[in-house]
Gaussian input, Z-matrix of N, CA and C with variables (Angstrom, degrees):
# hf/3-21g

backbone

0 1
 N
 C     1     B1
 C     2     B2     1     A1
 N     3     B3     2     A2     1     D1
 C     4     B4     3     A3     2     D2
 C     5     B5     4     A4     3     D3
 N     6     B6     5     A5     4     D4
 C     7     B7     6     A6     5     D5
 C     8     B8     7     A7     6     D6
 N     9     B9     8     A8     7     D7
 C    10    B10     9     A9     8     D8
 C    11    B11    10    A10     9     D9
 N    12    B12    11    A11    10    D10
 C    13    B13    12    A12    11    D11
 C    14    B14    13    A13    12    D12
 N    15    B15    14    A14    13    D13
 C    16    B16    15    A15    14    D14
 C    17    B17    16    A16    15    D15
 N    18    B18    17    A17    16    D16
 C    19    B19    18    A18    17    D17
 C    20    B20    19    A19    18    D18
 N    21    B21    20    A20    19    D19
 C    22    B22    21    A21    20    D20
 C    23    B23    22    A22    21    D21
 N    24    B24    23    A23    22    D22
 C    25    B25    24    A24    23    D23
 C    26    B26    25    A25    24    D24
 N    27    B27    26    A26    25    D25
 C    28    B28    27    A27    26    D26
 C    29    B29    28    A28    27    D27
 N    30    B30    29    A29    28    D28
 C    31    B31    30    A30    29    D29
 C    32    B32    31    A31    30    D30
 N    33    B33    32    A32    31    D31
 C    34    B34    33    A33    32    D32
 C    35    B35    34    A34    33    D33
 N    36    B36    35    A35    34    D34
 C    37    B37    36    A36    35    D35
 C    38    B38    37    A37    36    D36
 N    39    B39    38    A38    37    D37
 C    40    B40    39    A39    38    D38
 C    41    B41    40    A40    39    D39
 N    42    B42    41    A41    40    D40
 C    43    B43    42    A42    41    D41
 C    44    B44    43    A43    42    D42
 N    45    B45    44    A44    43    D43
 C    46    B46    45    A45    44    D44
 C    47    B47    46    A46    45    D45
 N    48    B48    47    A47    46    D46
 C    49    B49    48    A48    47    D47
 C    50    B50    49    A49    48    D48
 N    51    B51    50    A50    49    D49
 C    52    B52    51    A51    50    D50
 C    53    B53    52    A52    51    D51
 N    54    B54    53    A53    52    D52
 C    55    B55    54    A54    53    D53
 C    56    B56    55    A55    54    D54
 N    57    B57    56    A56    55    D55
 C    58    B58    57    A57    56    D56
 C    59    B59    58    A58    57    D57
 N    60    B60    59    A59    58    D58
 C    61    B61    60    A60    59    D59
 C    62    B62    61    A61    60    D60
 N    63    B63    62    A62    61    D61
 C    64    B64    63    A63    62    D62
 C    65    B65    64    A64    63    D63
 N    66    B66    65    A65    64    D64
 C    67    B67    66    A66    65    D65
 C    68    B68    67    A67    66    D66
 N    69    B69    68    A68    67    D67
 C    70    B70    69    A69    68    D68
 C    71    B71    70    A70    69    D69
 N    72    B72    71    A71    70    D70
 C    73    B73    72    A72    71    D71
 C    74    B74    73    A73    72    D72
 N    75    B75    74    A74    73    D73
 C    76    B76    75    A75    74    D74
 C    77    B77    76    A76    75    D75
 N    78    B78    77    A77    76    D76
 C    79    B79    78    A78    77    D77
 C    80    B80    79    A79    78    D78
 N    81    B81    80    A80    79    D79
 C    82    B82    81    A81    80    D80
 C    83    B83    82    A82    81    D81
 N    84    B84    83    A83    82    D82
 C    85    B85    84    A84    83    D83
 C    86    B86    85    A85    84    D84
 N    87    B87    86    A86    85    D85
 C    88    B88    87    A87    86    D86
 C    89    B89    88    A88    87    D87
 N    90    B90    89    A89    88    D88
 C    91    B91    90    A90    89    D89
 C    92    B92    91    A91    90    D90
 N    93    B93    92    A92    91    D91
 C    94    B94    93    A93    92    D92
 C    95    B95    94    A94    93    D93
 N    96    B96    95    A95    94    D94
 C    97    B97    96    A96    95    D95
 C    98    B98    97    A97    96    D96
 N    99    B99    98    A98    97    D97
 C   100   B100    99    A99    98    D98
 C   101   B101   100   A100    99    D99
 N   102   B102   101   A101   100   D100
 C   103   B103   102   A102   101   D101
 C   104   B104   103   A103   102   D102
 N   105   B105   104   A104   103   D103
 C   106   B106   105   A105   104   D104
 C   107   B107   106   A106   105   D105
 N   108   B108   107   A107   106   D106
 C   109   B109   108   A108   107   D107
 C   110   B110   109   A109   108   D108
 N   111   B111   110   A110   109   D109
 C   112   B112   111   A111   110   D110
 C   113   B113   112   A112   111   D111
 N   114   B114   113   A113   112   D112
 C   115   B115   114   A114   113   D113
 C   116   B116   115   A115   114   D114
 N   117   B117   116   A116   115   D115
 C   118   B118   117   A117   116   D116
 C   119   B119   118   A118   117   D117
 N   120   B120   119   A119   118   D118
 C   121   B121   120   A120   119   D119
 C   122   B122   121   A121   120   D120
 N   123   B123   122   A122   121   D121
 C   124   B124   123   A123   122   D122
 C   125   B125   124   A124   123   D123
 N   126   B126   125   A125   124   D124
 C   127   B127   126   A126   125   D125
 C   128   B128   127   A127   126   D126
 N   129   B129   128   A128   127   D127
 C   130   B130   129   A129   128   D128
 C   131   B131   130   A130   129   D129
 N   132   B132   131   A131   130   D130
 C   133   B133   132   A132   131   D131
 C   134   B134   133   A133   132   D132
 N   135   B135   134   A134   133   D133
 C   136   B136   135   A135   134   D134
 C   137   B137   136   A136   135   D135
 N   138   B138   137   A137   136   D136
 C   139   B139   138   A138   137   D137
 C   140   B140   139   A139   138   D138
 N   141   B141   140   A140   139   D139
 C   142   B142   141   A141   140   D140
 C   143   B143   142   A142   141   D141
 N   144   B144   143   A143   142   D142
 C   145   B145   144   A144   143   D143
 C   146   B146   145   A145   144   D144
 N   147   B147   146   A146   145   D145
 C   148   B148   147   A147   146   D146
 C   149   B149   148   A148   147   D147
 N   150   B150   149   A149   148   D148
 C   151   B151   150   A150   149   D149
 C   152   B152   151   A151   150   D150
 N   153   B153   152   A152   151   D151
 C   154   B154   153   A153   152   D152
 C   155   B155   154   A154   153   D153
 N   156   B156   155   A155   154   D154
 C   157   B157   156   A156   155   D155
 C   158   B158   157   A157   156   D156
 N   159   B159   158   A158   157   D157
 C   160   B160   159   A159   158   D158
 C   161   B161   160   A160   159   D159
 N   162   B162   161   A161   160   D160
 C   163   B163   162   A162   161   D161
 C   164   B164   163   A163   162   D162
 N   165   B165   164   A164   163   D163
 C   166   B166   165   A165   164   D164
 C   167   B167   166   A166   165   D165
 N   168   B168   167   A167   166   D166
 C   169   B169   168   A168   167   D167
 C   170   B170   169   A169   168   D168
 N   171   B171   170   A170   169   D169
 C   172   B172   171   A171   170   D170
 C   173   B173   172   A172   171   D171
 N   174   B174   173   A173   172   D172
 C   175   B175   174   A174   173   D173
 C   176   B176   175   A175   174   D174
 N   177   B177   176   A176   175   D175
 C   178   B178   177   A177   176   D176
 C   179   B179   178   A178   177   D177
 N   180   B180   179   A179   178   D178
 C   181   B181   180   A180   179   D179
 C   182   B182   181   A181   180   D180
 N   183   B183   182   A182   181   D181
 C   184   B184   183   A183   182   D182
 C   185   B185   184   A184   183   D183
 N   186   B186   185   A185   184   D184
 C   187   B187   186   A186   185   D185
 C   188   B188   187   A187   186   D186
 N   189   B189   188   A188   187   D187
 C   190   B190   189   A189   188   D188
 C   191   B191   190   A190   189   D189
 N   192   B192   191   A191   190   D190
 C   193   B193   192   A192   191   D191
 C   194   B194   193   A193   192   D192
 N   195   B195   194   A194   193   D193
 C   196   B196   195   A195   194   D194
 C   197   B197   196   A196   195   D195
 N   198   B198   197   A197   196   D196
 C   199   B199   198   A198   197   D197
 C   200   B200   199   A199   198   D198
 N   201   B201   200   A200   199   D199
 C   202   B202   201   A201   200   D200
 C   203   B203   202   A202   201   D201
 N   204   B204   203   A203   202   D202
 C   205   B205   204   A204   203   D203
 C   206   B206   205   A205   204   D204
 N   207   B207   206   A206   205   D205
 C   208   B208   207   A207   206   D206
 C   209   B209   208   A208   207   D207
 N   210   B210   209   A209   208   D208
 C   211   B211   210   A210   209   D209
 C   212   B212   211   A211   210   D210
 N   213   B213   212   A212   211   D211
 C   214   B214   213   A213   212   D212
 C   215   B215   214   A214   213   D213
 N   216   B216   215   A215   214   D214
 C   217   B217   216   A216   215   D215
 C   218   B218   217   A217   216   D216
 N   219   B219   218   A218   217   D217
 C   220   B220   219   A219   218   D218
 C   221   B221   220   A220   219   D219
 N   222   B222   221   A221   220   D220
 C   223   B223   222   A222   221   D221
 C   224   B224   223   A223   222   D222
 N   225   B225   224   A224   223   D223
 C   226   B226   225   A225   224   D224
 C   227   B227   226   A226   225   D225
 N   228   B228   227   A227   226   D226
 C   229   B229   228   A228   227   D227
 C   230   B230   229   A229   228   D228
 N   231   B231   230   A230   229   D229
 C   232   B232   231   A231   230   D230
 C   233   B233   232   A232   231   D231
 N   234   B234   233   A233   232   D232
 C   235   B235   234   A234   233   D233
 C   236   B236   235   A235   234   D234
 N   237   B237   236   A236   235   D235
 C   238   B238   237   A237   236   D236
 C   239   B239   238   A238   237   D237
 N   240   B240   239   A239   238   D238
 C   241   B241   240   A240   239   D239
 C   242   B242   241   A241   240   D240

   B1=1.4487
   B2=1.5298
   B3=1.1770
   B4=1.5497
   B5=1.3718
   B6=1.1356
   B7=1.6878
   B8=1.2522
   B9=1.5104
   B10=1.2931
   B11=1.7398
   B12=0.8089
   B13=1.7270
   B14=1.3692
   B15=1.5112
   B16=1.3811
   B17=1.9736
   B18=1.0648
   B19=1.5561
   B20=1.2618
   B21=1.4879
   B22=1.5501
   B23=1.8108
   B24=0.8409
   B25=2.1874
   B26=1.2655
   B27=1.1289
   B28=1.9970
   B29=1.2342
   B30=1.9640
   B31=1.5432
   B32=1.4994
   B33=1.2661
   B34=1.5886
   B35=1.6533
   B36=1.1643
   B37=1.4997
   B38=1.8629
   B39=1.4908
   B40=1.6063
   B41=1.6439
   B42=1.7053
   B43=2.0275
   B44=1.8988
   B45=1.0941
   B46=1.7877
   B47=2.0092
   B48=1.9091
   B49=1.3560
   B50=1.5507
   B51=1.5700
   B52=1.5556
   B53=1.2316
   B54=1.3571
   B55=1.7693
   B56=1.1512
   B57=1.4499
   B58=1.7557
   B59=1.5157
   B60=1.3130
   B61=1.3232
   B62=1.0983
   B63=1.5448
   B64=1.3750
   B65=1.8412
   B66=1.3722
   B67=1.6721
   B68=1.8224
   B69=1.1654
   B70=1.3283
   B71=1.8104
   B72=1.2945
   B73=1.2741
   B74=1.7916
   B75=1.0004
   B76=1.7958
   B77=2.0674
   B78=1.2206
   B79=1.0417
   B80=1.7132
   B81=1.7316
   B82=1.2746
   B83=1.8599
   B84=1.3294
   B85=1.5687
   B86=1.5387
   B87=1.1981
   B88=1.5043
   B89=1.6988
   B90=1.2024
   B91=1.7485
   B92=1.8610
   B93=1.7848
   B94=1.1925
   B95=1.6893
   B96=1.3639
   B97=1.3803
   B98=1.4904
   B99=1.1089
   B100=1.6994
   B101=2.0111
   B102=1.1658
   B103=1.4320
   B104=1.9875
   B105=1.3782
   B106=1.4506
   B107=1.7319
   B108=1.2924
   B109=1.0750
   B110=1.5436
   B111=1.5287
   B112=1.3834
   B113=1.4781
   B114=1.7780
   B115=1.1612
   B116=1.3253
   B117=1.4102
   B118=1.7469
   B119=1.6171
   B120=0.9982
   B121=1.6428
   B122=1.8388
   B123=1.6443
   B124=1.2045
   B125=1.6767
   B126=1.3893
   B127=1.8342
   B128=1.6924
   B129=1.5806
   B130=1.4880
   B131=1.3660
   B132=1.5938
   B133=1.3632
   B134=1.4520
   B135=1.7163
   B136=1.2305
   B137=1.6949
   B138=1.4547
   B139=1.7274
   B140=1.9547
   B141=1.4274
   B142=1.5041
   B143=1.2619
   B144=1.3772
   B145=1.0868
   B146=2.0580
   B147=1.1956
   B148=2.0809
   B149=1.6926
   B150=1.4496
   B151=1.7351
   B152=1.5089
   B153=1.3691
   B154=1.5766
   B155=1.3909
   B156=1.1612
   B157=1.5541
   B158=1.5802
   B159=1.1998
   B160=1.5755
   B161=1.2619
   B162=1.5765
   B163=1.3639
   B164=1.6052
   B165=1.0337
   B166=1.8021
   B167=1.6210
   B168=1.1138
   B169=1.2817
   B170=2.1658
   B171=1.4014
   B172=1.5681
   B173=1.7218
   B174=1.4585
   B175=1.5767
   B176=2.1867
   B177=0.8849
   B178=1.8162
   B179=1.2318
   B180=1.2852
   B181=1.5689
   B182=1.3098
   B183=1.4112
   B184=1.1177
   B185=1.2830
   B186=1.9827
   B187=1.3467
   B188=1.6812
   B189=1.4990
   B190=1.9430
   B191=1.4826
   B192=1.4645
   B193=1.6109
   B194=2.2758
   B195=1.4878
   B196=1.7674
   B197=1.7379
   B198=1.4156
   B199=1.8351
   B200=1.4878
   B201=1.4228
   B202=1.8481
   B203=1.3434
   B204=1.2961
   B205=1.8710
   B206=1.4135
   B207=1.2352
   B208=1.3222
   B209=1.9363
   B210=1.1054
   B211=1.2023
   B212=1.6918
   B213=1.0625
   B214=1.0616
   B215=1.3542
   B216=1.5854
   B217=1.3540
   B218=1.4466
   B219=1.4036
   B220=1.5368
   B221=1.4971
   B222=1.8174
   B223=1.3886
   B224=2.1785
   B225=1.4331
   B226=1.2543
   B227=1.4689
   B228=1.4456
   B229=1.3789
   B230=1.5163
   B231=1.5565
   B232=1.7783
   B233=1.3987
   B234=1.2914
   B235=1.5679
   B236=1.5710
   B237=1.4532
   B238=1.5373
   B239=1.3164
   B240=1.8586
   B241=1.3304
   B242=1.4366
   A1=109.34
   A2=111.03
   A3=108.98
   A4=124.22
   A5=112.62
   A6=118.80
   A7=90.59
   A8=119.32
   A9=165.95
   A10=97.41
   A11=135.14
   A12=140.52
   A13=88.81
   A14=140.24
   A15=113.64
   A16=95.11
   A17=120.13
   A18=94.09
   A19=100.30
   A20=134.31
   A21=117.87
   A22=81.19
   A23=98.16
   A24=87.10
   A25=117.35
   A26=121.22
   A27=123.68
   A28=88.81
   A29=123.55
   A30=113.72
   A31=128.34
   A32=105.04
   A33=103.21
   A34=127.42
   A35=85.35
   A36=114.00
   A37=118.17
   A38=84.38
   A39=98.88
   A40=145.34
   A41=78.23
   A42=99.18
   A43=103.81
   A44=100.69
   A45=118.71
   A46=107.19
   A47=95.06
   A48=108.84
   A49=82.10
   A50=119.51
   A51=97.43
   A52=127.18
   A53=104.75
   A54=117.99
   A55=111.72
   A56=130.02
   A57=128.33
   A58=85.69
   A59=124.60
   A60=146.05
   A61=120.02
   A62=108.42
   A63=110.37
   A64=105.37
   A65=110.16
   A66=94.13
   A67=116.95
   A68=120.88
   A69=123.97
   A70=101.51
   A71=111.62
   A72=117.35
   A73=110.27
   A74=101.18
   A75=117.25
   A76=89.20
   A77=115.47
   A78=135.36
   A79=106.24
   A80=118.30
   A81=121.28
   A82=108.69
   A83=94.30
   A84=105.64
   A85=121.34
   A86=104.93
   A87=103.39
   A88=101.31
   A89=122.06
   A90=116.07
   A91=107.56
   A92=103.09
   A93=86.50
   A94=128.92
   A95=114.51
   A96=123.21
   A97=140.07
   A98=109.08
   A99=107.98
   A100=106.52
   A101=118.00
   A102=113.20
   A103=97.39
   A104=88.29
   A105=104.17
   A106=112.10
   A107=96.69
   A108=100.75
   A109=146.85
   A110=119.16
   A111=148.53
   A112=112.36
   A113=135.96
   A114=101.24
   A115=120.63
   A116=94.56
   A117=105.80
   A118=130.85
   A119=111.26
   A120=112.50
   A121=98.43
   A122=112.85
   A123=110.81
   A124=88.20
   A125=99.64
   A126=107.19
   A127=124.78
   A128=90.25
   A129=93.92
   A130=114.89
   A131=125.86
   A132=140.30
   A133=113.99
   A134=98.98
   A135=130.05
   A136=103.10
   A137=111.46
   A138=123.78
   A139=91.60
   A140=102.73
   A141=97.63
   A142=135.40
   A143=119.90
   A144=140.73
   A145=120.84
   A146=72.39
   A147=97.39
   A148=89.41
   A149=132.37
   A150=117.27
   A151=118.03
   A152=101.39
   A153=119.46
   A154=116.16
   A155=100.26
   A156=113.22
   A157=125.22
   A158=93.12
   A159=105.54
   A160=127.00
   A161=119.19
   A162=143.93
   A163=93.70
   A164=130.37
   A165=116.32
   A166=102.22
   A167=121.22
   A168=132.79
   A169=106.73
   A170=95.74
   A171=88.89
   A172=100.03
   A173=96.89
   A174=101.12
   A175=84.67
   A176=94.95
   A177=121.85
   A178=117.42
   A179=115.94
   A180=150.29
   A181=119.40
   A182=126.13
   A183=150.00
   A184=124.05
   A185=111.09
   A186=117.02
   A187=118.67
   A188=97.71
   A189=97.86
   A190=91.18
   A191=95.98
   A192=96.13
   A193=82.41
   A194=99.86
   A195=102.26
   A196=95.29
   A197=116.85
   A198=131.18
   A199=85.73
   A200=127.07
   A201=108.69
   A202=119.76
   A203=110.26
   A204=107.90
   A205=88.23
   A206=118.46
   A207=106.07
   A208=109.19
   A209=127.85
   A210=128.11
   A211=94.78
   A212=155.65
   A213=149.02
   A214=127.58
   A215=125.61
   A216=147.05
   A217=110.73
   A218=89.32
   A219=121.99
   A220=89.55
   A221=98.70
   A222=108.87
   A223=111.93
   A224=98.86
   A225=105.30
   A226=135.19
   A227=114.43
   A228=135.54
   A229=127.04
   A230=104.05
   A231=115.50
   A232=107.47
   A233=123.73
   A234=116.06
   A235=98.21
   A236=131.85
   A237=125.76
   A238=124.11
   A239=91.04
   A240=94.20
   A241=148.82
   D1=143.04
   D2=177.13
   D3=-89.25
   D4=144.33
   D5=-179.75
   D6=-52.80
   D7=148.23
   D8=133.98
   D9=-24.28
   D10=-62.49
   D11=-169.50
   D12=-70.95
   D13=-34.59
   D14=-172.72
   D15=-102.33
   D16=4.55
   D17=169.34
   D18=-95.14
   D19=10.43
   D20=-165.79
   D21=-110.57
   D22=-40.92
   D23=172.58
   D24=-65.74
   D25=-35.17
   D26=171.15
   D27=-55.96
   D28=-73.56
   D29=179.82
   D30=-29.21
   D31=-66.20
   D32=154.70
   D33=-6.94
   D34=-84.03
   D35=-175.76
   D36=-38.38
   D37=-72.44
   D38=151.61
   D39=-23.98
   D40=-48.92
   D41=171.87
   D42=-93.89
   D43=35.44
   D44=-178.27
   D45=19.27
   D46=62.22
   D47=-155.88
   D48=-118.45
   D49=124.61
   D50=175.49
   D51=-113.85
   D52=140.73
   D53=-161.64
   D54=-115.34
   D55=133.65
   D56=154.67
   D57=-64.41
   D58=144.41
   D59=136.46
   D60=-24.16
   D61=-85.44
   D62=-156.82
   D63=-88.15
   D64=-20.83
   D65=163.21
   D66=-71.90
   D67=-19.43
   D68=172.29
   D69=-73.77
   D70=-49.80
   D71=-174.87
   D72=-51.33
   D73=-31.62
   D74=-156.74
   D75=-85.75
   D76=-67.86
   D77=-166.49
   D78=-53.57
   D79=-34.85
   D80=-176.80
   D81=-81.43
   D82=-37.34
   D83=161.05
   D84=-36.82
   D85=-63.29
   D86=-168.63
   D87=-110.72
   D88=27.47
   D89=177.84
   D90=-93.10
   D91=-4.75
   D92=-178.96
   D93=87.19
   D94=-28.20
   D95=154.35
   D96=-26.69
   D97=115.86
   D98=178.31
   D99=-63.36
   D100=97.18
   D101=-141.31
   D102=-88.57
   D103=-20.00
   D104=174.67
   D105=-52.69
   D106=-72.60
   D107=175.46
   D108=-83.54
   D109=5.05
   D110=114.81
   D111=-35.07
   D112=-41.59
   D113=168.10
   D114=-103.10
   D115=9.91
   D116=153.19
   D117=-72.94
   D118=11.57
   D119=-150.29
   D120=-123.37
   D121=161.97
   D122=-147.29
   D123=-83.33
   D124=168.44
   D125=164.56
   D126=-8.81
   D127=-65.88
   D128=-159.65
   D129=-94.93
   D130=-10.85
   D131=150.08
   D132=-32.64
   D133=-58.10
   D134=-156.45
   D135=-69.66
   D136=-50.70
   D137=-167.42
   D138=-66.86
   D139=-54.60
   D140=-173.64
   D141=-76.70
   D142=-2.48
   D143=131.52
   D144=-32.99
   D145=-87.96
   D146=-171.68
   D147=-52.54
   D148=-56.08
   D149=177.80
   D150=-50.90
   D151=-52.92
   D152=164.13
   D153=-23.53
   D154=-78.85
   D155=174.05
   D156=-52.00
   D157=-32.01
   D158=-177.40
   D159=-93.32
   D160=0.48
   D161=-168.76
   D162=-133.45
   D163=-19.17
   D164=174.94
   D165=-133.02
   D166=49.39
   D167=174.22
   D168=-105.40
   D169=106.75
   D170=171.05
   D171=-94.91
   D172=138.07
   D173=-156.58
   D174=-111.57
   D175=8.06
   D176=163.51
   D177=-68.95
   D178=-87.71
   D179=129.73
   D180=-3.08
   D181=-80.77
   D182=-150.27
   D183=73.65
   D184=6.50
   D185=175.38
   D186=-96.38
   D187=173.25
   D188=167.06
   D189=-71.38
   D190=162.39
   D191=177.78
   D192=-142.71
   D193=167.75
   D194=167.09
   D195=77.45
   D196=15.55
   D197=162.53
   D198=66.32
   D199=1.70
   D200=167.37
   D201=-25.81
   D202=135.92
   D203=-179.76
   D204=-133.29
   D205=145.65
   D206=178.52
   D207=-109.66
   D208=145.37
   D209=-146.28
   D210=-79.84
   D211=-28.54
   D212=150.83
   D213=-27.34
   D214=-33.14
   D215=-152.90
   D216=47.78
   D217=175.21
   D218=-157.48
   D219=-96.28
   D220=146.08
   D221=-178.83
   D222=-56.20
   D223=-46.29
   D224=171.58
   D225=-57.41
   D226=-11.79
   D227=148.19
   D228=-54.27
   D229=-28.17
   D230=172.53
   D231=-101.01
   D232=-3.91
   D233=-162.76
   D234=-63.39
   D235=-26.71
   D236=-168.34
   D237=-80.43
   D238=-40.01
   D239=155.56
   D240=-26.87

């Protein structure tokens, strides 16, 4: 089965949205994202999300930086659940 980080770059790809791979790959890794349900999510959730992330990503850090939240939420947002 394929990682989750590479079906959201095929998605990408698909929505003729263009991605380096492995900096999208790297950036979805450590952004903290419920990634499941990000590639559950409609088109434009989905595009503003993955730019989101990919435009307020300190690759320094490894955090969002610019209070980006990405509309999907953060895995730590379900932990209570």
């Amino acid at each position: 089965m394929e990682d989750l980080e590479i079906k959201i770059c095929k998605r990408m790809e698909r929505l003729r949205q263009r991605v380096d791979r492995l900096t999208l790959c790297m950036d979805l890794h450590f952004s903290r994202v419920r990634l499941d349900r990000l590639l559950e999510s409609d088109d434009a959730t989905f595009v503003h999300d993955i730019v989101g992330i990919n435009n307020n990503m300190n690759r320094e850090t490894k955090q969002l930086d610019n209070c980006f939240v990405p509309r999907v939420g953060l895995k730590e947002e379900m932990d209570g659940i």
